[in-house]
KEKEVO-103603 format. One line per field, with one value per atom (N, C-alpha, C): residue in one letter; atom name; x, y, z. Coordinates in Angstrom, 3 decimals, padded with zeros to 6 digits. Layout:
N
vexgu <- (A ...)
fiza <- (CA ...)
east <- (X ...)
north <- (Y ...)
up <- (Z ...)
END
This chain:
194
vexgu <- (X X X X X X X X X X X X X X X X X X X X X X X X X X X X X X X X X X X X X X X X X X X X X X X X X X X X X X X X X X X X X X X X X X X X X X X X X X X X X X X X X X X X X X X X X X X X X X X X X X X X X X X X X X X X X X X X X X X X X X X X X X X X X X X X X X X X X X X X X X X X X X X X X X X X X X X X X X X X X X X X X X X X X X X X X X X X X X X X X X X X X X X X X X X X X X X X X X X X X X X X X X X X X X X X X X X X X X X X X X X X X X X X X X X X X X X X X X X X X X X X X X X X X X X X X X X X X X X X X X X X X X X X X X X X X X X X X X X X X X X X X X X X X X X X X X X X X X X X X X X X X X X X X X X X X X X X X X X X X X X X X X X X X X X X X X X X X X X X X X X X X X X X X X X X X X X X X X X X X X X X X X X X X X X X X X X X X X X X X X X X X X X X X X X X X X X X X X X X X X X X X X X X X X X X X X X X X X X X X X X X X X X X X X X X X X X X X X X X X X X X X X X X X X X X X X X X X X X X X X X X X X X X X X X X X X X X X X X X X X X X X X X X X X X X X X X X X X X X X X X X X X X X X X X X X X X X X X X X X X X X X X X X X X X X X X X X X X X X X X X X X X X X X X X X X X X X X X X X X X X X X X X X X X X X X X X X X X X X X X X X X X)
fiza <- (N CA C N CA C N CA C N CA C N CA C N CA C N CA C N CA C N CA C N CA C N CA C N CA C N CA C N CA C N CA C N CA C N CA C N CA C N CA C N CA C N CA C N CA C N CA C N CA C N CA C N CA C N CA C N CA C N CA C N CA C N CA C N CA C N CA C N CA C N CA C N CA C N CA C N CA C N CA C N CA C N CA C N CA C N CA C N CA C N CA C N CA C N CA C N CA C N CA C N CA C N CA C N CA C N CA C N CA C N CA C N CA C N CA C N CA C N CA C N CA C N CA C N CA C N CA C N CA C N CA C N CA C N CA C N CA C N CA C N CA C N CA C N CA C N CA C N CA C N CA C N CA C N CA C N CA C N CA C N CA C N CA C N CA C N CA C N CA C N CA C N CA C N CA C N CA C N CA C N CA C N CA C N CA C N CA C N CA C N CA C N CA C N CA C N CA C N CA C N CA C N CA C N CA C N CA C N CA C N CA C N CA C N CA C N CA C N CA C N CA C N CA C N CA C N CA C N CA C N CA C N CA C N CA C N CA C N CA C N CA C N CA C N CA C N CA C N CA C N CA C N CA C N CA C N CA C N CA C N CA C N CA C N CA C N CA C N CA C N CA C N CA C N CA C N CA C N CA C N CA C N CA C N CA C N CA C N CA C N CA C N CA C N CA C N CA C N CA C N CA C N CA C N CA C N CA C N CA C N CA C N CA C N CA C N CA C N CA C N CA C N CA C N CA C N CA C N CA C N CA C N CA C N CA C N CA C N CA C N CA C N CA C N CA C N CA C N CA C N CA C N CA C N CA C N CA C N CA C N CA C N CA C N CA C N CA C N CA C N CA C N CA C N CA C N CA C N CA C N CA C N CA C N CA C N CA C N CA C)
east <- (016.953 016.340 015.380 013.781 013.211 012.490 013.243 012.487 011.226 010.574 009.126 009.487 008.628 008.550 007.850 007.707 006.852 005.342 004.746 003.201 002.716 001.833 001.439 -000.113 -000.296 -001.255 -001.938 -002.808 -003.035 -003.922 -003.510 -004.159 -004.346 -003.685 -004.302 -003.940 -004.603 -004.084 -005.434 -005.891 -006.931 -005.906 -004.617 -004.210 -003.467 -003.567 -002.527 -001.441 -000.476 000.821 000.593 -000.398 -000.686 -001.360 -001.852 -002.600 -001.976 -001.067 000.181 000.928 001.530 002.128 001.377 000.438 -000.149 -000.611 -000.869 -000.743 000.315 001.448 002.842 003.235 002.963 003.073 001.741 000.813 000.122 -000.038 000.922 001.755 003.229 003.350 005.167 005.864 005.009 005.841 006.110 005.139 005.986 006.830 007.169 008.161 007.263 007.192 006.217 006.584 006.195 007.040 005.477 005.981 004.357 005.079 004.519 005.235 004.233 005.128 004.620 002.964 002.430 000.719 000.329 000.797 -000.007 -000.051 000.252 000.137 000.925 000.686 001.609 001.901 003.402 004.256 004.530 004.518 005.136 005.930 007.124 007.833 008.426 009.175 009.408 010.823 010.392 012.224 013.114 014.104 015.765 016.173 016.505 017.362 018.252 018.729 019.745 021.170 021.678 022.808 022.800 021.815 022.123 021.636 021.035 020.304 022.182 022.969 024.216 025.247 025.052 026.007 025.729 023.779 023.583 024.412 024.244 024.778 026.134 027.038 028.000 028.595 027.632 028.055 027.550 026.514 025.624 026.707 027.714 028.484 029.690 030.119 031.289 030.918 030.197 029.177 028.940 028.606 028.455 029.762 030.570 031.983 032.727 032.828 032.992 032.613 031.433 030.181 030.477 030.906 031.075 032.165 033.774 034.447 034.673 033.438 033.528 032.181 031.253 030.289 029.386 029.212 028.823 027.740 026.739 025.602 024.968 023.730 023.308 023.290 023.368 022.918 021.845 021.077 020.243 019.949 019.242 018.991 017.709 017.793 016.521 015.158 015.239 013.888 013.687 014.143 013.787 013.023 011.988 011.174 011.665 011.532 012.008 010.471 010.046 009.133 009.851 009.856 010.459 009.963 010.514 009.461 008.615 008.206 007.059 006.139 006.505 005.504 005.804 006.526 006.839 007.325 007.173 007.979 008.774 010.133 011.210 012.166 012.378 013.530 014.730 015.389 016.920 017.551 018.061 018.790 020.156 020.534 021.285 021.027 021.107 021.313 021.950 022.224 022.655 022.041 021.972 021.406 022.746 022.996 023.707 022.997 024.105 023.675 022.688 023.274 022.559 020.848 020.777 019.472 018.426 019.431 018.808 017.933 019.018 018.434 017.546 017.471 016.678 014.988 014.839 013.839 013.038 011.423 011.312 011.286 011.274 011.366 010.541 008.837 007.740 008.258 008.564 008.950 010.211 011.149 011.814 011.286 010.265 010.170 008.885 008.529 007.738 008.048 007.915 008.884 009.539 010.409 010.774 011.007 010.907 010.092 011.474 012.495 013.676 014.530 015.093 015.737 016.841 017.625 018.735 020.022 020.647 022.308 022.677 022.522 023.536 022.916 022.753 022.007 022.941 022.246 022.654 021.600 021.501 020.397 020.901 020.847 021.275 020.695 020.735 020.041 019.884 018.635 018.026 017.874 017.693 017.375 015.772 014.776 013.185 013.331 014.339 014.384 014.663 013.691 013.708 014.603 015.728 016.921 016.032 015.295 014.446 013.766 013.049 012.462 013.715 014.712 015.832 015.899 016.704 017.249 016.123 014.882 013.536 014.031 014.102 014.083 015.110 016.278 017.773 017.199 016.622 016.283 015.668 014.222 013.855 014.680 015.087 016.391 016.749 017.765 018.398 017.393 016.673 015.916 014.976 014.955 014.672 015.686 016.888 017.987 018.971 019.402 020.496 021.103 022.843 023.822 024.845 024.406 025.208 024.568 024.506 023.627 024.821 024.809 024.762 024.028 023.688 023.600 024.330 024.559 024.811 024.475 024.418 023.871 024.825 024.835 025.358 025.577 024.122 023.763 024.561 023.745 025.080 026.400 027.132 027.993 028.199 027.740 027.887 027.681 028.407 027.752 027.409 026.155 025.921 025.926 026.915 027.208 026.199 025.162 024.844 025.202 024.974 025.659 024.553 024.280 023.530 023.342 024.275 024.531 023.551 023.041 022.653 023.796 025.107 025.624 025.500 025.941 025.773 027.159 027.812 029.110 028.664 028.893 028.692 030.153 030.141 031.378 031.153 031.856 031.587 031.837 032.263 032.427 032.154 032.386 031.777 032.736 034.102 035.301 036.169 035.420 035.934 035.759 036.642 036.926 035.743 034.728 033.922 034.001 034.230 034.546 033.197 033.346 032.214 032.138 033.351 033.262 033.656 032.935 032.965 031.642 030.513 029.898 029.757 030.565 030.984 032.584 033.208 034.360 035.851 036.472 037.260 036.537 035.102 034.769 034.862 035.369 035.770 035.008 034.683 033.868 034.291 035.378 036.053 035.015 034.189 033.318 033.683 035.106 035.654 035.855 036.326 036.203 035.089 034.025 032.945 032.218 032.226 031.751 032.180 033.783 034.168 033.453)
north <- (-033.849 -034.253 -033.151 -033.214 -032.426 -032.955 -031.607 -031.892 -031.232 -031.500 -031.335 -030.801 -030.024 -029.797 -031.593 -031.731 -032.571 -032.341 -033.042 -032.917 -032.556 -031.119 -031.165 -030.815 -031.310 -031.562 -030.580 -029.592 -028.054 -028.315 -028.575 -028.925 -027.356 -026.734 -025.255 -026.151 -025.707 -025.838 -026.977 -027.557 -028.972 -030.364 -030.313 -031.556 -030.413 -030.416 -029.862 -030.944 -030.371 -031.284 -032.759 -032.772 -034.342 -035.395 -034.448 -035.283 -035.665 -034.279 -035.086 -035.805 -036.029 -037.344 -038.378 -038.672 -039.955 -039.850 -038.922 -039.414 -040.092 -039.526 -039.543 -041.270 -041.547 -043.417 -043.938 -043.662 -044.484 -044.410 -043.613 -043.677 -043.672 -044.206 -044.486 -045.110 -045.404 -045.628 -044.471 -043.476 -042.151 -041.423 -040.325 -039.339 -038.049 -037.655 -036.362 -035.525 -034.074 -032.892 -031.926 -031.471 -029.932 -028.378 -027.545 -026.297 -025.520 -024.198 -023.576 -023.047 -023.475 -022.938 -024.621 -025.092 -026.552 -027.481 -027.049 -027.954 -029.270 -030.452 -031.737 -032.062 -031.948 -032.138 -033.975 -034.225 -036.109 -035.929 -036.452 -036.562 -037.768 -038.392 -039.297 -039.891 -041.330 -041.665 -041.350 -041.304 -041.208 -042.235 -041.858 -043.246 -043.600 -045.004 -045.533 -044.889 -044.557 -043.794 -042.617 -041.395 -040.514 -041.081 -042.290 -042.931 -043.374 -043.977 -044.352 -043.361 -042.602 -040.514 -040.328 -040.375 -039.738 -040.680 -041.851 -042.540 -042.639 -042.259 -041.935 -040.752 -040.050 -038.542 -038.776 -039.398 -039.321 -040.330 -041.317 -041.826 -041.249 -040.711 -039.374 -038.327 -037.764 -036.972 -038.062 -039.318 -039.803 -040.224 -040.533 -040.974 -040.019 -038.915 -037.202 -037.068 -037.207 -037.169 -038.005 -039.559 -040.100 -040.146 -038.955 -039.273 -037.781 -036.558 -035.852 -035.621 -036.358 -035.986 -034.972 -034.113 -032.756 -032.413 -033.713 -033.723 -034.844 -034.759 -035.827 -035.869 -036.980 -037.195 -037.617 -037.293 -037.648 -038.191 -039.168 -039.012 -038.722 -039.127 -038.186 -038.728 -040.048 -039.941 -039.266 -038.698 -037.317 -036.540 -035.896 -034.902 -034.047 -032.783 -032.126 -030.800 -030.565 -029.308 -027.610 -026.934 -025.385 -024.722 -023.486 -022.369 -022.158 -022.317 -021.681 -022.901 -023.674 -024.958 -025.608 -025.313 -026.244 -027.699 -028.647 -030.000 -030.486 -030.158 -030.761 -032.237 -032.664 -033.660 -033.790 -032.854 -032.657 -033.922 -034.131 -035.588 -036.235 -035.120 -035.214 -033.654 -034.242 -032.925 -033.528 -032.526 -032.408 -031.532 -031.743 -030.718 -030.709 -029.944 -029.953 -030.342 -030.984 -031.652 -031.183 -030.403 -029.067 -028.758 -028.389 -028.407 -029.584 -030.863 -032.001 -032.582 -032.398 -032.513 -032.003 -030.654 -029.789 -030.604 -031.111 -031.631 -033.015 -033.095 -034.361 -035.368 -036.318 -037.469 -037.701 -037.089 -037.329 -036.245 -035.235 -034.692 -035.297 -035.721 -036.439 -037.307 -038.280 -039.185 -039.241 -037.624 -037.171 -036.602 -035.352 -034.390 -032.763 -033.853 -033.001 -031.121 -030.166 -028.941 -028.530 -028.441 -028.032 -027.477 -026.560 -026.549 -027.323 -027.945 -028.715 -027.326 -027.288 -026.728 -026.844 -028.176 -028.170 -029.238 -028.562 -029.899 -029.741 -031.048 -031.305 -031.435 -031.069 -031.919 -031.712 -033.173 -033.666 -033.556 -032.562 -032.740 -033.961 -034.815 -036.239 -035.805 -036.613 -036.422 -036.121 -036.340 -035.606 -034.028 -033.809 -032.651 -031.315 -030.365 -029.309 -028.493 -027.520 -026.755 -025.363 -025.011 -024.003 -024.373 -025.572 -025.867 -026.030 -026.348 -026.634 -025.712 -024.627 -023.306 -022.482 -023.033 -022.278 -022.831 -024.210 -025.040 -024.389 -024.201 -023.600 -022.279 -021.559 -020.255 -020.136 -021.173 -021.570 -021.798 -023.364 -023.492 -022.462 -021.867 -020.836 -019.712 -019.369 -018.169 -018.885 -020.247 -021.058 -021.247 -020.900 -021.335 -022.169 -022.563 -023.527 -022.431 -022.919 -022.512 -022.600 -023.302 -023.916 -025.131 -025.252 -025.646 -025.635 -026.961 -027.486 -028.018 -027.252 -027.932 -028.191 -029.808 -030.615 -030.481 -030.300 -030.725 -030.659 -032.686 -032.921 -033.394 -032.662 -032.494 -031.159 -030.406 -029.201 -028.781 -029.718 -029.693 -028.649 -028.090 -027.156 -027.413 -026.560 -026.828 -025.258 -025.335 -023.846 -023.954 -023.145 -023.130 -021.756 -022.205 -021.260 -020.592 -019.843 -019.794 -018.646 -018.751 -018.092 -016.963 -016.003 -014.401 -014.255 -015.381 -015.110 -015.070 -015.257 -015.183 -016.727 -016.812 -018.122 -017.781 -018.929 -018.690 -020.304 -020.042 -021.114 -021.072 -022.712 -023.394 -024.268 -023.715 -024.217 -025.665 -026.501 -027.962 -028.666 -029.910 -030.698 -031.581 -031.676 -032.064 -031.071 -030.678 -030.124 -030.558 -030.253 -030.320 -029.365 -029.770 -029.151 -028.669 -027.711 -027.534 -027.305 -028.354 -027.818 -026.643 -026.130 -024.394 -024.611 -023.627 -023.340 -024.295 -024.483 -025.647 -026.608 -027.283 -028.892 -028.535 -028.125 -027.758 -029.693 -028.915 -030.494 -030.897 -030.867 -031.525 -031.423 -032.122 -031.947 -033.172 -032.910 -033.697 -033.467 -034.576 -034.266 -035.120 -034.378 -034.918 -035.414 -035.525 -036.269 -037.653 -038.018 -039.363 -039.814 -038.764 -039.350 -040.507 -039.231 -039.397 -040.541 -041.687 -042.412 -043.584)
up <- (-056.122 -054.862 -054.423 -054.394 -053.769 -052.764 -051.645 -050.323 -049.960 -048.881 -048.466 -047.020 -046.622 -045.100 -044.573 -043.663 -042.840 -042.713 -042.734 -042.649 -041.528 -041.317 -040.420 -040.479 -039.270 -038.595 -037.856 -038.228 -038.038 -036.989 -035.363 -034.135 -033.467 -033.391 -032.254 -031.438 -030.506 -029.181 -028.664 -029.436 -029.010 -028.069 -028.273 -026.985 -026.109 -024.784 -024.155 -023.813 -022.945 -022.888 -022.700 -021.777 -021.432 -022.854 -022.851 -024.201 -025.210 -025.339 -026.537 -026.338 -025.254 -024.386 -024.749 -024.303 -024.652 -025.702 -026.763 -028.228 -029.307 -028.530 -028.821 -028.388 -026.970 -026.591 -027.594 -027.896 -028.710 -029.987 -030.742 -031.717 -031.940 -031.457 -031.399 -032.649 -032.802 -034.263 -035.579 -035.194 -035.898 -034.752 -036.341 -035.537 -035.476 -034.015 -034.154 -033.479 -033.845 -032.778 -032.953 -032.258 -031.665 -031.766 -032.626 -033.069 -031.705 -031.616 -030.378 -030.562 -031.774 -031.793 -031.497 -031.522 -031.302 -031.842 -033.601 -034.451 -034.577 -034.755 -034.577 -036.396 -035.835 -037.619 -037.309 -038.286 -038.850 -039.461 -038.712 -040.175 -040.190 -041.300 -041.903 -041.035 -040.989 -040.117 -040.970 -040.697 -041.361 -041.989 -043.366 -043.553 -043.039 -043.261 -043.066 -042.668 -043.899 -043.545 -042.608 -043.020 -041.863 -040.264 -040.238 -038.801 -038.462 -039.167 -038.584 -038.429 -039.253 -039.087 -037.787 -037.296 -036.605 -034.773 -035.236 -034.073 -033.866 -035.138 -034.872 -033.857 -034.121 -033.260 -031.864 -031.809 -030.466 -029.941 -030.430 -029.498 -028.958 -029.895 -029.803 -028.497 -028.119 -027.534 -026.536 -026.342 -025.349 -024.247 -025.179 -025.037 -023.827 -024.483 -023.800 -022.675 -022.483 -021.516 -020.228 -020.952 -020.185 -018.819 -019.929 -018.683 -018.254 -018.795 -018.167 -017.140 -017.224 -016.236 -016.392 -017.369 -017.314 -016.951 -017.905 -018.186 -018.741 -019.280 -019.822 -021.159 -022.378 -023.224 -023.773 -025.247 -025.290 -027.172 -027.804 -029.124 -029.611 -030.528 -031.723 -031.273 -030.070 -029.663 -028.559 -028.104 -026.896 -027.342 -026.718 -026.344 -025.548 -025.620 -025.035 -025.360 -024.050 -024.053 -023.937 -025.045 -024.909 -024.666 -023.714 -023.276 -023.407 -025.261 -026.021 -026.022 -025.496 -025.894 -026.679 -027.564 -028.986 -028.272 -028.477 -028.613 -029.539 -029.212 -029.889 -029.835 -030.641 -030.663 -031.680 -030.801 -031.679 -032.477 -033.171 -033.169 -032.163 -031.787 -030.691 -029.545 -028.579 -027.400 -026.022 -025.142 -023.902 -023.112 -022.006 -021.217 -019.527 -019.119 -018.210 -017.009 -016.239 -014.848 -013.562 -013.807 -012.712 -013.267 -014.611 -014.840 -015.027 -015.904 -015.674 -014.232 -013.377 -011.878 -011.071 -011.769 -011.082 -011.490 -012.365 -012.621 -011.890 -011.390 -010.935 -011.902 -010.894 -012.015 -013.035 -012.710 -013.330 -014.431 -014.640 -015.326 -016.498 -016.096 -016.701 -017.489 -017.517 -017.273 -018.988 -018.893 -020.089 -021.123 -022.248 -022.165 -021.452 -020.930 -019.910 -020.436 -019.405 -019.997 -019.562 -020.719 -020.333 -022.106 -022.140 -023.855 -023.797 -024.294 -024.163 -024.605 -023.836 -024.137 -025.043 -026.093 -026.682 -027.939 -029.059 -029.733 -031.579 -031.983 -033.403 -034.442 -035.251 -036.312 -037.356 -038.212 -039.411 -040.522 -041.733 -042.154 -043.358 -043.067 -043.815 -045.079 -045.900 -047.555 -047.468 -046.008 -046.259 -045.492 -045.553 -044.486 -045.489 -045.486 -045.850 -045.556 -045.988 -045.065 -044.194 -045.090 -044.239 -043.075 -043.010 -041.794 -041.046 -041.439 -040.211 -039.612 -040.393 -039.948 -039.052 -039.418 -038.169 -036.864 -037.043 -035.646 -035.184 -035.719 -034.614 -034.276 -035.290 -034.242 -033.043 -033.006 -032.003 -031.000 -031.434 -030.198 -029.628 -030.816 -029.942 -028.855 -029.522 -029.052 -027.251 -027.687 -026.033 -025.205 -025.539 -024.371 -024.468 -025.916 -026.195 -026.408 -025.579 -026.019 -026.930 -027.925 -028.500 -029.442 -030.847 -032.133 -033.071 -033.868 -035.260 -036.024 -037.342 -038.416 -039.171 -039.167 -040.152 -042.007 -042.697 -043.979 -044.758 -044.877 -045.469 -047.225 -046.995 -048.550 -049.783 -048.967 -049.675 -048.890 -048.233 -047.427 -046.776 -045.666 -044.933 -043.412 -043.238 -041.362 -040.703 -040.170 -039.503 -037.843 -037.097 -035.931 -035.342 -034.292 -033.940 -032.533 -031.959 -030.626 -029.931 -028.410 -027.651 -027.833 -028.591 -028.640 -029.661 -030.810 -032.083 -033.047 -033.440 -034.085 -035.410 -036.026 -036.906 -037.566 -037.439 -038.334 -039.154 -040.532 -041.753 -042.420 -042.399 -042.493 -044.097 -045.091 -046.589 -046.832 -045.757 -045.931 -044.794 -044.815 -043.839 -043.455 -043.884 -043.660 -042.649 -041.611 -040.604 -039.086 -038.053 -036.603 -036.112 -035.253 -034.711 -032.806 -032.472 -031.034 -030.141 -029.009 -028.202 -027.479 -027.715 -026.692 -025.785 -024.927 -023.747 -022.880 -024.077 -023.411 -022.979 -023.937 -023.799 -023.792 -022.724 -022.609 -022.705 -023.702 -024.594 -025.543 -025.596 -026.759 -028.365 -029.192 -030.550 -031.046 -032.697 -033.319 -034.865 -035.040 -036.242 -037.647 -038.492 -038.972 -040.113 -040.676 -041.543 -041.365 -039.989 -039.617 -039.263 -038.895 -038.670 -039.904 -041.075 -042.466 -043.083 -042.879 -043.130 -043.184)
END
């Protein structure tokens, strides 16, 4: 299986936020994200299977959510604007209540200019592991507390956490804890995988 980064699209800084917004609704039918120089990456939808992995978890995670209130949920079509500018869309995230709110609606309503707390990404059979492992640094280095990678290709899972630490887990037949972030939350990815 050889993977590819995503194609990008070597923009600088020619759309600002607005512009990529409405490039983004009048292409909606790709998947597109904006690296913090500007450039707009494509990448390829998900197959099948990891599109149902991935909804597996985002319901698990919603489930949680639901009867604890914490925060919000979100999936892989979210936008999310980071410090640096980059535009991300985790395949799964959360953002807590308090910051969600703090936001107007018009803001909400775009991509909202917030890092999410708490995110996932899976890695797809077009997904490069290096481009992954960039994106969590990002993440992390914007303000998530708390990151998994998934890849369930070479079965591993990499836990990252706010301090910078990364603890890597040699299988993927394991109980995943939300911490102290998603306080109760567990994500046993053996039953997920079923």
């Amino acid at each position: 299986m050889e993977l590819q980064l995503p194609m990008t699209l070597k923009m600088g800084n020619l759309m600002n936020e607005e512009k990529f917004f409405q490039f983004c609704q009048m292409n909606d039918t790709l998947e597109l994200e904006r690296d913090a120089q500007g450039n707009v990456i494509v990448m390829s939808p998900t197959g099948s299977f990891t599109g149902g992995f991935n909804s597996k978890i985002l319901i698990e995670l919603g489930i949680w959510n639901k009867e604890n209130g914490f925060g919000e949920v979100f999936d892989s079509s979210t936008g999310f604007t980071l410090p640096n500018g980059a535009v991300r869309s985790p395949d799964v995230s959360w953002v807590r209540s308090d910051r969600w709110d703090s936001l107007s609606i018009e803001q909400q309503e775009k991509f909202a200019p917030v890092c999410p707390d708490f995110i996932i990404e899976i890695r797809s059979q077009s997904d490069g592991l290096r481009y992954l492992i960039d994106k969590m640094d990002e993440y992390i280095a914007s303000g998530t507390q708390l990151a998994w990678l998934i890849d369930r290709f070479d079965k591993k899972v990499y836990i990252y956490r706010a301090d910078r630490t990364i603890v890597l887990h040699e299988s993927i037949h394991i109980k995943l804890s939300g911490e102290s972030v998603l306080p109760g939350f567990e994500l046993d990815l053996s039953a997920v995988l079923k």
